[in-house]
Backbone as CSV, one residue per row, in Angstrom:
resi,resn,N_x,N_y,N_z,CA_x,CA_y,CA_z,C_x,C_y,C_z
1,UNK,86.476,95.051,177.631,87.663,94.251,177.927,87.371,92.792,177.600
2,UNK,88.189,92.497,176.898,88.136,90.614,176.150,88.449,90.198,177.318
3,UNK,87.657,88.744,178.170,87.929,88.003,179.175,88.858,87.148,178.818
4,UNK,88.397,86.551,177.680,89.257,85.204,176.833,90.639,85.073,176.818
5,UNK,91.900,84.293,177.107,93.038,84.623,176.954,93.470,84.326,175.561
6,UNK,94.146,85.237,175.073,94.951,85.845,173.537,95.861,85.009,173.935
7,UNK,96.293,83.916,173.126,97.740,83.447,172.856,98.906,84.882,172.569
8,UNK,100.317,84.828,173.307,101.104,85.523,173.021,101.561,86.091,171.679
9,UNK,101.876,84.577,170.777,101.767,85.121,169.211,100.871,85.659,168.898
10,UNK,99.996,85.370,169.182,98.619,85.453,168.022,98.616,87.821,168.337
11,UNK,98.615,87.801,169.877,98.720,88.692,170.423,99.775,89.366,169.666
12,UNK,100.803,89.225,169.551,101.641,89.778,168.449,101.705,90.490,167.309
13,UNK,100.912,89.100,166.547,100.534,90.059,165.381,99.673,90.637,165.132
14,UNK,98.922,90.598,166.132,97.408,91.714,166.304,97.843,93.102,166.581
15,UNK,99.196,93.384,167.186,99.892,94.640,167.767,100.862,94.799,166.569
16,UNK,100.966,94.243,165.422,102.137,94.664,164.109,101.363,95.279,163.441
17,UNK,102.051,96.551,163.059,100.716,97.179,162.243,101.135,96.493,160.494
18,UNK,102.366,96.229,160.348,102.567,95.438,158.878,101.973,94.348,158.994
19,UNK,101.578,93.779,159.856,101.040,92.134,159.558,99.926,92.519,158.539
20,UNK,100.403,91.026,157.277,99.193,90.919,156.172,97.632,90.509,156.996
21,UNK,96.504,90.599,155.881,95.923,89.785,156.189,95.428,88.601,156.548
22,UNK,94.608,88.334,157.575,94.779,86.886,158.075,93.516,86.597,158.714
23,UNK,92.852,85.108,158.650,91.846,84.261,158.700,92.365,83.262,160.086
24,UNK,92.565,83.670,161.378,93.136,82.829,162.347,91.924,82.029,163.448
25,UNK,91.508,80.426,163.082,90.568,79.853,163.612,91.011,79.025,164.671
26,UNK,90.864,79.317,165.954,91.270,78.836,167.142,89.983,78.304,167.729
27,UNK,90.067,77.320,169.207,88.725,76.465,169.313,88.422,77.590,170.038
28,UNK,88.942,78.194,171.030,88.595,79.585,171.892,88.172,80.744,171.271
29,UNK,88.913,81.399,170.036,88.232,82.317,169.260,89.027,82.337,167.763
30,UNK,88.270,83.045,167.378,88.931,83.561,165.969,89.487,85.090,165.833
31,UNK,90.645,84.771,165.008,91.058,86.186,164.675,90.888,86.719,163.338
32,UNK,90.106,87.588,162.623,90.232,88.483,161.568,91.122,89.774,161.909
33,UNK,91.946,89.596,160.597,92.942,91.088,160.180,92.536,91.227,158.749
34,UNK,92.043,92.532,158.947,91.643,92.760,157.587,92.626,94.145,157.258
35,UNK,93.678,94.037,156.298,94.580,95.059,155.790,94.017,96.089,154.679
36,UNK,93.829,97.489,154.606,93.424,98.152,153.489,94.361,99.234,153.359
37,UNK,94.052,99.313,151.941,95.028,101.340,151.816,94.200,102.167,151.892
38,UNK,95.228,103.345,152.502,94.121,104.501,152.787,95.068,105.581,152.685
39,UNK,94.653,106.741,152.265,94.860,108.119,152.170,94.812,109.238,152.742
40,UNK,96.316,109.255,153.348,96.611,110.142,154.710,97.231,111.089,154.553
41,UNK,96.591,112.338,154.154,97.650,113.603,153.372,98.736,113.436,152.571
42,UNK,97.740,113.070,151.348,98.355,113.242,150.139,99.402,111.808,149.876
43,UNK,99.097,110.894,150.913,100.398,109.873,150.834,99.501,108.976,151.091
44,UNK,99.601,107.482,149.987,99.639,105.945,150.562,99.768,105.464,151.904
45,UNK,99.032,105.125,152.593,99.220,103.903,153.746,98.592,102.917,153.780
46,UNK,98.814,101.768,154.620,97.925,101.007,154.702,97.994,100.723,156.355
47,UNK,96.711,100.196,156.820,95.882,99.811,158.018,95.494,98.574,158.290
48,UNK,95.598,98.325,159.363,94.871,96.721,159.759,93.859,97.368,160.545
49,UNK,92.835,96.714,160.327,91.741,96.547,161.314,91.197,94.911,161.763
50,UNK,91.344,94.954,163.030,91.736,93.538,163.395,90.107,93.233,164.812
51,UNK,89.773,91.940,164.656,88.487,91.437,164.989,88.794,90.282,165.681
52,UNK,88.244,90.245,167.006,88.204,89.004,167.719,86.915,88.309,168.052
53,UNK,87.160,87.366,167.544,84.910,86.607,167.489,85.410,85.149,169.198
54,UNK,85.103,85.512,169.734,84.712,84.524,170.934,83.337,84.177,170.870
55,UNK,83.251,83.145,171.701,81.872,82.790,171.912,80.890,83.185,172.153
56,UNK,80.864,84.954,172.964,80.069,85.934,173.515,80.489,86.973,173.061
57,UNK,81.269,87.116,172.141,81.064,88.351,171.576,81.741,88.435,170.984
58,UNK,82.041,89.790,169.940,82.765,90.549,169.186,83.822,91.662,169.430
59,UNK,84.998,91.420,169.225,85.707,92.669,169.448,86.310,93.433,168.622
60,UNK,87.072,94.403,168.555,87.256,95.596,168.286,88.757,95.814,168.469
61,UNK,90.117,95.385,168.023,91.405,96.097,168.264,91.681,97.609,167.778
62,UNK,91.522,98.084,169.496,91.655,100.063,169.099,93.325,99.974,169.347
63,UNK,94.032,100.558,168.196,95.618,100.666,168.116,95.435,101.328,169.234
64,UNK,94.658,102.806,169.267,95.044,103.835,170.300,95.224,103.857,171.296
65,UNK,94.157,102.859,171.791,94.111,102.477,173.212,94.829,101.117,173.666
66,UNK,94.935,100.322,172.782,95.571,99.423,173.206,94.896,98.667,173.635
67,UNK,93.489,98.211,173.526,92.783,97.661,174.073,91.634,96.913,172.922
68,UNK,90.621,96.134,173.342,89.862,95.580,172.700,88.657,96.039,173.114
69,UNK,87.989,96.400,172.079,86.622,96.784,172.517,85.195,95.874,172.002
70,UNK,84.201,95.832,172.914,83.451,94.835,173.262,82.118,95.392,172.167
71,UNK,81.959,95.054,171.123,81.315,95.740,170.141,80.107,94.938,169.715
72,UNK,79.885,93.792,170.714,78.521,93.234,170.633,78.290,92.068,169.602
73,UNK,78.057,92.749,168.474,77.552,91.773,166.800,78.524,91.744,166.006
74,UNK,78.055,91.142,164.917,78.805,91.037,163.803,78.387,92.086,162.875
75,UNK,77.279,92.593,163.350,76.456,93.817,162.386,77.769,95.022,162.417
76,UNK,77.977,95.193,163.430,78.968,96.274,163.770,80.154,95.903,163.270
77,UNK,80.421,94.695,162.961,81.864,94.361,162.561,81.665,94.624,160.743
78,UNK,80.311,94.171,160.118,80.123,94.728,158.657,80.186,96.338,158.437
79,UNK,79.875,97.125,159.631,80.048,98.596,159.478,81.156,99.084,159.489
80,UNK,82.256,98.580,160.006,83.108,98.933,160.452,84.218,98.443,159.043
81,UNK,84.389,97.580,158.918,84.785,96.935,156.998,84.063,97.793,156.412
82,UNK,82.894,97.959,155.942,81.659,98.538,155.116,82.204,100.412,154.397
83,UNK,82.579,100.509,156.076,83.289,102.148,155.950,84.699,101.884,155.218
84,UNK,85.333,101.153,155.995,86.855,101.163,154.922,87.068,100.744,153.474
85,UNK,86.158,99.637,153.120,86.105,99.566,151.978,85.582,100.563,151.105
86,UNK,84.461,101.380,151.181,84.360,102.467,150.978,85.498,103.396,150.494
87,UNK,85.850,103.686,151.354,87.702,104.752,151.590,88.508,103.950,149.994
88,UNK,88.089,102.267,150.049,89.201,101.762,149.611,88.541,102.157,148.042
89,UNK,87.226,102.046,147.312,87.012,102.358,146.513,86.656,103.377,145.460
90,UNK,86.527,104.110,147.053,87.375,105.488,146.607,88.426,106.185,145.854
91,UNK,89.791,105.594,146.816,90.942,105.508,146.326,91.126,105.170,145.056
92,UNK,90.678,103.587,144.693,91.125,103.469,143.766,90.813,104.048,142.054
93,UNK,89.206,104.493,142.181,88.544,105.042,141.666,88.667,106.142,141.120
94,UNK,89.539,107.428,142.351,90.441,108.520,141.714,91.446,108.471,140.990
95,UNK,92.189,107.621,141.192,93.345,106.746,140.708,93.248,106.774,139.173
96,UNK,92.004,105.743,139.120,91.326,105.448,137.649,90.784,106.809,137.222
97,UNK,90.649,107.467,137.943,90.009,108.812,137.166,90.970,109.676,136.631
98,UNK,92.378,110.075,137.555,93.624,110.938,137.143,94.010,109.987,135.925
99,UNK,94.454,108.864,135.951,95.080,108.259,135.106,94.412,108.551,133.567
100,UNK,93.110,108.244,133.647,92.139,108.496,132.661,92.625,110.038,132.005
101,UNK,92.865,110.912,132.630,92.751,112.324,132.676,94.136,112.421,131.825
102,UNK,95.190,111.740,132.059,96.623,111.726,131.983,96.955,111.375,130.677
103,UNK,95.609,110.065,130.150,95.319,109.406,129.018,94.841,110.574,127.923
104,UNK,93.853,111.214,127.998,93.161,112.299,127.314,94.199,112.978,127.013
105,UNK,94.902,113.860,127.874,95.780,114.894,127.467,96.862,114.321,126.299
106,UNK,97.249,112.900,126.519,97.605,112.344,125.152,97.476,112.934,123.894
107,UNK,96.198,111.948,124.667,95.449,111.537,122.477,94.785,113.386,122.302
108,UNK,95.047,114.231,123.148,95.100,115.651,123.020,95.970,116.356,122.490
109,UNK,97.428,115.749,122.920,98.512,116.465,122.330,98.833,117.445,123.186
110,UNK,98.538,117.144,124.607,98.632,118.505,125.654,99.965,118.043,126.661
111,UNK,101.147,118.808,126.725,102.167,118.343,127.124,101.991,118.298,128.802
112,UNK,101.948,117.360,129.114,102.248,116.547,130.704,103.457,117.157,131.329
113,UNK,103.593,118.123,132.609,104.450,118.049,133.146,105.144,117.235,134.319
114,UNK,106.265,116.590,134.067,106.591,116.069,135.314,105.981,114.381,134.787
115,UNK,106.143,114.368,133.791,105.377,113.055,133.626,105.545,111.923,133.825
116,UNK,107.380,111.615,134.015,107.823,110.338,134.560,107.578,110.642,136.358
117,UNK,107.282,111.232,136.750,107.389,111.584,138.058,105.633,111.537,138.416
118,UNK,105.037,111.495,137.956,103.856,111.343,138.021,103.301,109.627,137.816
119,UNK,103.954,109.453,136.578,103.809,108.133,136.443,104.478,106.768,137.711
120,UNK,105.444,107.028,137.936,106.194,106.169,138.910,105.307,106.200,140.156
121,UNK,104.836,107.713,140.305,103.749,107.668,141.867,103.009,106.851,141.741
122,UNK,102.174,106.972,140.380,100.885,106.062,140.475,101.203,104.462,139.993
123,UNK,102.485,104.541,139.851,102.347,102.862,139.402,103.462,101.999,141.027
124,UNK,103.828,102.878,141.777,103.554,102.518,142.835,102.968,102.387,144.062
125,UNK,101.912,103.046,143.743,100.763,102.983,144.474,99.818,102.126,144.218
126,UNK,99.511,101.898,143.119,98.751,100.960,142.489,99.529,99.317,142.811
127,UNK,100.131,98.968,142.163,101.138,97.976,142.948,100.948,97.436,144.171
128,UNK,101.649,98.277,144.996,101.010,98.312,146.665,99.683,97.977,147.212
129,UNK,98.888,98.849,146.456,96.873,98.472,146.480,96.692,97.095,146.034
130,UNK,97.527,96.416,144.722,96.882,95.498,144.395,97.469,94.181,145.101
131,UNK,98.684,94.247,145.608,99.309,92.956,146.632,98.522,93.491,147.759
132,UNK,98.077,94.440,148.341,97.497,94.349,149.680,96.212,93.731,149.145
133,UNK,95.644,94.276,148.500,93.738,93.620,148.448,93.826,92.431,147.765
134,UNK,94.116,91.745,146.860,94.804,90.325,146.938,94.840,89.629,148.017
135,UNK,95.699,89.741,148.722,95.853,88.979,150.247,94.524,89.202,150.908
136,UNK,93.987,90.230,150.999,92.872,90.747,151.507,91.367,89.981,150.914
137,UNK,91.396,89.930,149.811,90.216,88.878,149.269,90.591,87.383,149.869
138,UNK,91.217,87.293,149.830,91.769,85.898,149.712,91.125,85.481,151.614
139,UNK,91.850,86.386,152.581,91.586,86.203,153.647,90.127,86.341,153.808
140,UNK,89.569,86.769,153.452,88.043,87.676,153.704,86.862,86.346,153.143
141,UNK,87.586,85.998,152.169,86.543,84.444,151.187,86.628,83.491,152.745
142,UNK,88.317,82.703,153.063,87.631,82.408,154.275,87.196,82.378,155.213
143,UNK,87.124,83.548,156.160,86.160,84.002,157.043,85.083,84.161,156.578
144,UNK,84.284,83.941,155.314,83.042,84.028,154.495,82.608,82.741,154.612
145,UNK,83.890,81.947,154.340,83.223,80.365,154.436,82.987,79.473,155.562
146,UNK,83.929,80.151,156.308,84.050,79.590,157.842,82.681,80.284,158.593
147,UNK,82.189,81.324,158.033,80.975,81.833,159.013,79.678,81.607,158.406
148,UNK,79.517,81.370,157.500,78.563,81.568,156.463,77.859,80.862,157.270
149,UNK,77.845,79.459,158.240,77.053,78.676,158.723,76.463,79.157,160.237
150,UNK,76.982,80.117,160.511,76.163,80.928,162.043,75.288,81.549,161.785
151,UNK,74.391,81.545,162.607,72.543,82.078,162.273,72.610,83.820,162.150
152,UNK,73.242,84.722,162.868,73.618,85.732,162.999,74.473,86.313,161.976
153,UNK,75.080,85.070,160.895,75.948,85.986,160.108,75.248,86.397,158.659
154,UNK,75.800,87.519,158.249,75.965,88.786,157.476,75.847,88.551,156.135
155,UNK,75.848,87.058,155.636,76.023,86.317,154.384,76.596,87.370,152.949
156,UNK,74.924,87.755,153.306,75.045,88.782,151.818,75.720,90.465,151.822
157,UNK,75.717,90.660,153.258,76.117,91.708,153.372,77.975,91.708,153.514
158,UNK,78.322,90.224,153.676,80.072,90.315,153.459,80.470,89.793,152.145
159,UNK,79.568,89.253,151.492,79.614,89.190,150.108,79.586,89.967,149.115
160,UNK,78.867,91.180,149.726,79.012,93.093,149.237,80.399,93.407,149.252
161,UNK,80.568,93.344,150.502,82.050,93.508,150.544,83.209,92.922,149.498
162,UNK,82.986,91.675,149.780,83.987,90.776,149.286,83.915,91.504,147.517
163,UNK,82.432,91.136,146.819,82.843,92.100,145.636,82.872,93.677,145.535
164,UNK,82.374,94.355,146.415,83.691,95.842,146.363,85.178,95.509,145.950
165,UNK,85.571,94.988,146.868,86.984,94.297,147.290,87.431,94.376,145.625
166,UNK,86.690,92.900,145.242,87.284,92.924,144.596,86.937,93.774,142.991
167,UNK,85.886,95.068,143.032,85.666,95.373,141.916,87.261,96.796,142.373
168,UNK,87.492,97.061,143.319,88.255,98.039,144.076,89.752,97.134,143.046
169,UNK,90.364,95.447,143.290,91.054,95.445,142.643,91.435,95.328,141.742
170,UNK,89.960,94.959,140.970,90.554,95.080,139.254,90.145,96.699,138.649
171,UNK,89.652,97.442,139.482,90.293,98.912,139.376,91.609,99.016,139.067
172,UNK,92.519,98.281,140.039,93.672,99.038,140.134,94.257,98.160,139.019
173,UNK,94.056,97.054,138.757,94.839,96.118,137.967,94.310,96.813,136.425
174,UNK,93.363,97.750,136.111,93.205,98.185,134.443,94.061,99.110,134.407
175,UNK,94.006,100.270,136.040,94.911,101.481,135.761,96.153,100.999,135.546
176,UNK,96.782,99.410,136.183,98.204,99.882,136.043,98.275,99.404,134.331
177,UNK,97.570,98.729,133.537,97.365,98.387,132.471,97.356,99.582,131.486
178,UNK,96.583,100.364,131.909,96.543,101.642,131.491,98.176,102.488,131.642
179,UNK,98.546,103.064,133.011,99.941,102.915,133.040,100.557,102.606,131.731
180,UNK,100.963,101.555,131.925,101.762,100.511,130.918,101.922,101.263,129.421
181,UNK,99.886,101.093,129.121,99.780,101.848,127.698,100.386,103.052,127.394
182,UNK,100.043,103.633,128.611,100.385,105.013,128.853,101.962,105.493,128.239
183,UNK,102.864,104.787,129.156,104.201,104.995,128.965,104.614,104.552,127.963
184,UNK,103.840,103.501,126.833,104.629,103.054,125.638,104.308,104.325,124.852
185,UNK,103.324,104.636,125.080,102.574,105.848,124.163,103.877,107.022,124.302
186,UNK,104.329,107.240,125.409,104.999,108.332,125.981,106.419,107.884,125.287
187,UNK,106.761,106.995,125.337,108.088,106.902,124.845,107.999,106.666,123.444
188,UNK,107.007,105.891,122.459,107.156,106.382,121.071,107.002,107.487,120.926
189,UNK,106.461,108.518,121.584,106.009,109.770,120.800,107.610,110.314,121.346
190,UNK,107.711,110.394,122.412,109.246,111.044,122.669,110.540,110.373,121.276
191,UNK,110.530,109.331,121.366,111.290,108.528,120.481,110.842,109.100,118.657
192,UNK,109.982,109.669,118.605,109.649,109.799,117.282,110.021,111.953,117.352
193,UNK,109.991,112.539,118.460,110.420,113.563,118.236,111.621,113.750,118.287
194,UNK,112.191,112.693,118.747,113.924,112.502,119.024,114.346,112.846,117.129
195,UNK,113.869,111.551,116.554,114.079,110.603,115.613,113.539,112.034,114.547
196,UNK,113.176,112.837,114.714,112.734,113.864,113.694,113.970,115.233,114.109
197,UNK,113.953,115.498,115.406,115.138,116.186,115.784,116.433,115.938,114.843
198,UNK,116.747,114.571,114.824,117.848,114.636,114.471,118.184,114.358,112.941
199,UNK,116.884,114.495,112.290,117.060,114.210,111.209,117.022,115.550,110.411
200,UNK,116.638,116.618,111.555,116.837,118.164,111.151,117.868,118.549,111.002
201,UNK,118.904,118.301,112.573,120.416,118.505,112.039,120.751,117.839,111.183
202,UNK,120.456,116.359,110.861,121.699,115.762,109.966,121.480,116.421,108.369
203,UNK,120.176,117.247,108.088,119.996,117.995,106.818,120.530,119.389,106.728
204,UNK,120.595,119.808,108.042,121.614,120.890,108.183,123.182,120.634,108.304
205,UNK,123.442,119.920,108.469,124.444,118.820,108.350,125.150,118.924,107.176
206,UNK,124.552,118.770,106.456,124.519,118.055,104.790,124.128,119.264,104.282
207,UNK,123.555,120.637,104.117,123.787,121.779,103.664,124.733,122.400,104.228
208,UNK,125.912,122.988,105.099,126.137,123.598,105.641,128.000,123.054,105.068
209,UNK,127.732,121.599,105.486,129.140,120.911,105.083,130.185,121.269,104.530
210,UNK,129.484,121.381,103.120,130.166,121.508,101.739,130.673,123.020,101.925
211,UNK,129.707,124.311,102.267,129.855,125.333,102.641,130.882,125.938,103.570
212,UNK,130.962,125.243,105.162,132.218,124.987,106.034,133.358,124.812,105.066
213,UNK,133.265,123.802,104.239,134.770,123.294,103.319,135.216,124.454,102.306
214,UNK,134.522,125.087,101.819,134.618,125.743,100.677,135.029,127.510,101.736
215,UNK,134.376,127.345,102.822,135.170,128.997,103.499,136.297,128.543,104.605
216,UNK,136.549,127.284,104.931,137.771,126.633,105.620,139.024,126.907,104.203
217,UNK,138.818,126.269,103.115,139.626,126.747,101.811,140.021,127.674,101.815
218,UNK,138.730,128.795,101.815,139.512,130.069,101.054,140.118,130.727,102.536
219,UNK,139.925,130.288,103.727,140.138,130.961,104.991,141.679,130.764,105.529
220,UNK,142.332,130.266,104.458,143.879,129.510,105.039,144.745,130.763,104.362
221,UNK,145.728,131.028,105.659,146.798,131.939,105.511,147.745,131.682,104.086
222,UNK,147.724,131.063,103.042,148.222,130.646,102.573,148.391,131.677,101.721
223,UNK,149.760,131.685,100.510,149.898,132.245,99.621,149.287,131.556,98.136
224,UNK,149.352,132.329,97.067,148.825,131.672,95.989,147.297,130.751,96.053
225,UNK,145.963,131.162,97.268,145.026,131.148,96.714,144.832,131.244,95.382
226,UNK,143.164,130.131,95.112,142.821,131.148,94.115,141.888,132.242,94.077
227,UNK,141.449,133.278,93.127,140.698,134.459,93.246,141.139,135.400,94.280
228,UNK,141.949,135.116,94.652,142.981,136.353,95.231,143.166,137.592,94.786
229,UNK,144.187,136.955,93.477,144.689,138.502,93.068,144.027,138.801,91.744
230,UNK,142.684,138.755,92.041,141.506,139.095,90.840,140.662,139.832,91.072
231,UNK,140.184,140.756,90.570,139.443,142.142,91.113,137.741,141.156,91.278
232,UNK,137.168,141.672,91.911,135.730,141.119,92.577,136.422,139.617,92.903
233,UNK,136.890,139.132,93.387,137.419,137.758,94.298,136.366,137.294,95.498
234,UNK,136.084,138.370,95.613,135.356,138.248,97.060,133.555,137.637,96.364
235,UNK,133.363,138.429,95.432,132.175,138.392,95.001,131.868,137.026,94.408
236,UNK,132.923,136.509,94.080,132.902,135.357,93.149,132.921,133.576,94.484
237,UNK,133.696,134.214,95.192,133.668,133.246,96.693,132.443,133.252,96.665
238,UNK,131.661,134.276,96.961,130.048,134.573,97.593,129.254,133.389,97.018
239,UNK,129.456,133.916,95.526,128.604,133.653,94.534,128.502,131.663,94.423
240,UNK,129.916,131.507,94.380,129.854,130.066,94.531,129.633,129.189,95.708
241,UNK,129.674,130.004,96.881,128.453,129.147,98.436,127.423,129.459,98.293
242,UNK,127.179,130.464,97.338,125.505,130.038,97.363,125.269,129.485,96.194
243,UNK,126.037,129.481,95.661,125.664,128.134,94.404,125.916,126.236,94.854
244,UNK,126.647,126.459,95.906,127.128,124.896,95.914,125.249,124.972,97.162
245,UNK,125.029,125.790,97.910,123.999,126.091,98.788,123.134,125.208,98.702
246,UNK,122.649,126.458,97.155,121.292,125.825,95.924,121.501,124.405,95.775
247,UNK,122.612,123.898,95.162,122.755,122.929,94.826,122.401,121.534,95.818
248,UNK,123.045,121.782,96.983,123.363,121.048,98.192,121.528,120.955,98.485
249,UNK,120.803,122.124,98.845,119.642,122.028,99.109,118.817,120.847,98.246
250,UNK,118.687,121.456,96.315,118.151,120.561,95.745,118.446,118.965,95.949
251,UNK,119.428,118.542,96.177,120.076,117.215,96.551,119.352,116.686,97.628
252,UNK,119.356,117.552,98.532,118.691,116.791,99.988,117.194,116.744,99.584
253,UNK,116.217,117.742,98.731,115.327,117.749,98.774,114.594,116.406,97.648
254,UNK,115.863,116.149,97.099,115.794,115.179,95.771,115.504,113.976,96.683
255,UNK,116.231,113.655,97.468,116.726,112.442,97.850,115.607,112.028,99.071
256,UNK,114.679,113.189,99.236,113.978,113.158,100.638,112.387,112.639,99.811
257,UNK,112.223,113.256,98.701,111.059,112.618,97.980,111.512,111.112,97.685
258,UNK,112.569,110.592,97.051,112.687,109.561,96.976,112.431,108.701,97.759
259,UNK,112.954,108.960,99.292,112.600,107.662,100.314,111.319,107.908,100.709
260,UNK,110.820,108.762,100.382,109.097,108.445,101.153,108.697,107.688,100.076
């Protein structure tokens, strides 16, 4: 149990579980909130873990209990960061590893299912990771600088931290880079099978046309056709859709060497 009295605010945002990170230096004590993401079945969250340094000791904000616990050192306060950052470079690390994975099947030619739906997860997750640990370095440098001068403190061992931290966020800042690549890749190649799609019909298009016109002709109720009232009529229709066919084909095939 903390003897010390907690200002009401300050008390406040020690009990918000959204409060960012924060570096709070009072003459009575200090407050560290240190914010991380973490991975809670299959879903993004993020956590505060929050530290009260008085003059005699170290504490401990347990959400569960609602209480502060009396945790002695600062040694225990590097274990206790030490483990989450951990978790955090973890995270981001798989992250970088699926994405990687997502990349391969690319330049593989192996069709991705679900791929805008995959992509949006991880580029908001990533996002999220990189405004939280941001704020999170930022807070963490000055409680580094503000302590660095107590005989008891951790120097090199929160300086571990601090670069986890931050090798954890330029993790996330290549994947979403990657991302990025990712989806231009995804939409030229979609855009270029579009762009070949339709250049199939418009050649079927352009054979078929002339053909439609020429059996729309002879297909009209009309009197006084011609090749009507001529013995093989029928044969001679035939003969000339697949001659305008031939023809129509060589044309497209003429015209298709030309533009390359």
């Amino acid at each position: 149990m903390i003897k010390t009295k907690i200002d009401a605010f300050h008390l406040k945002d020690i009990k918000n579980p959204l409060h960012p990170s924060s570096f709070i230096s009072q003459e009575e004590y200090d407050i560290l909130i240190i914010r991380l993401p973490i991975k809670k079945e299959n879903r993004l969250e993020v956590e505060n873990s929050t530290f009260i340094f008085t003059k005699n000791s170290y504490f401990f904000y347990d959400k569960l209990k609602d209480d502060f616990i009396d945790i002695k050192d600062i040694k225990e306060v590097y274990n206790i960061l030490n483990k989450r950052v951990d978790e955090v470079m973890e995270l981001t690390l798989k992250l970088f590893t699926n994405i990687e994975n997502i990349e391969d099947k690319f330049y593989e030619n192996i069709e991705i299912r679900n791929f805008n739906k995959k992509w949006f997860s991880y580029k908001n997750q990533l996002i999220r990771i990189s405004r939280v640990l941001l704020k999170t370095i930022e807070e963490l440098k000055k409680f580094i600088q503000n302590y660095k001068k107590e005989e008891d403190f951790l120097e090199i061992n929160f300086h571990d931290l601090l670069e986890h931290l931050e090798r954890a966020y330029r993790n996330s800042a290549h994947s979403l880079e990657k991302l990025d690549a990712i989806y231009n890749f995804h939409s030229i190649n979609s855009n270029e099978k579009m762009n070949k799609t339709i250049y199939i019909l418009t050649l079927l298009s352009g054979i078929f046309l002339p053909l439609n016109l020429i059996v729309g002709f002879f297909g009209m109720n009309t009197t006084d056709l011609p090749l009507t009232k001529i013995e093989n009529g029928t044969f001679f229709v035939l003969s000339l859709l697949v001659l305008v066919g031939i023809i129509t084909t060589l044309l497209v095939i003429i015209l298709k060497k030309k533009s390359q």
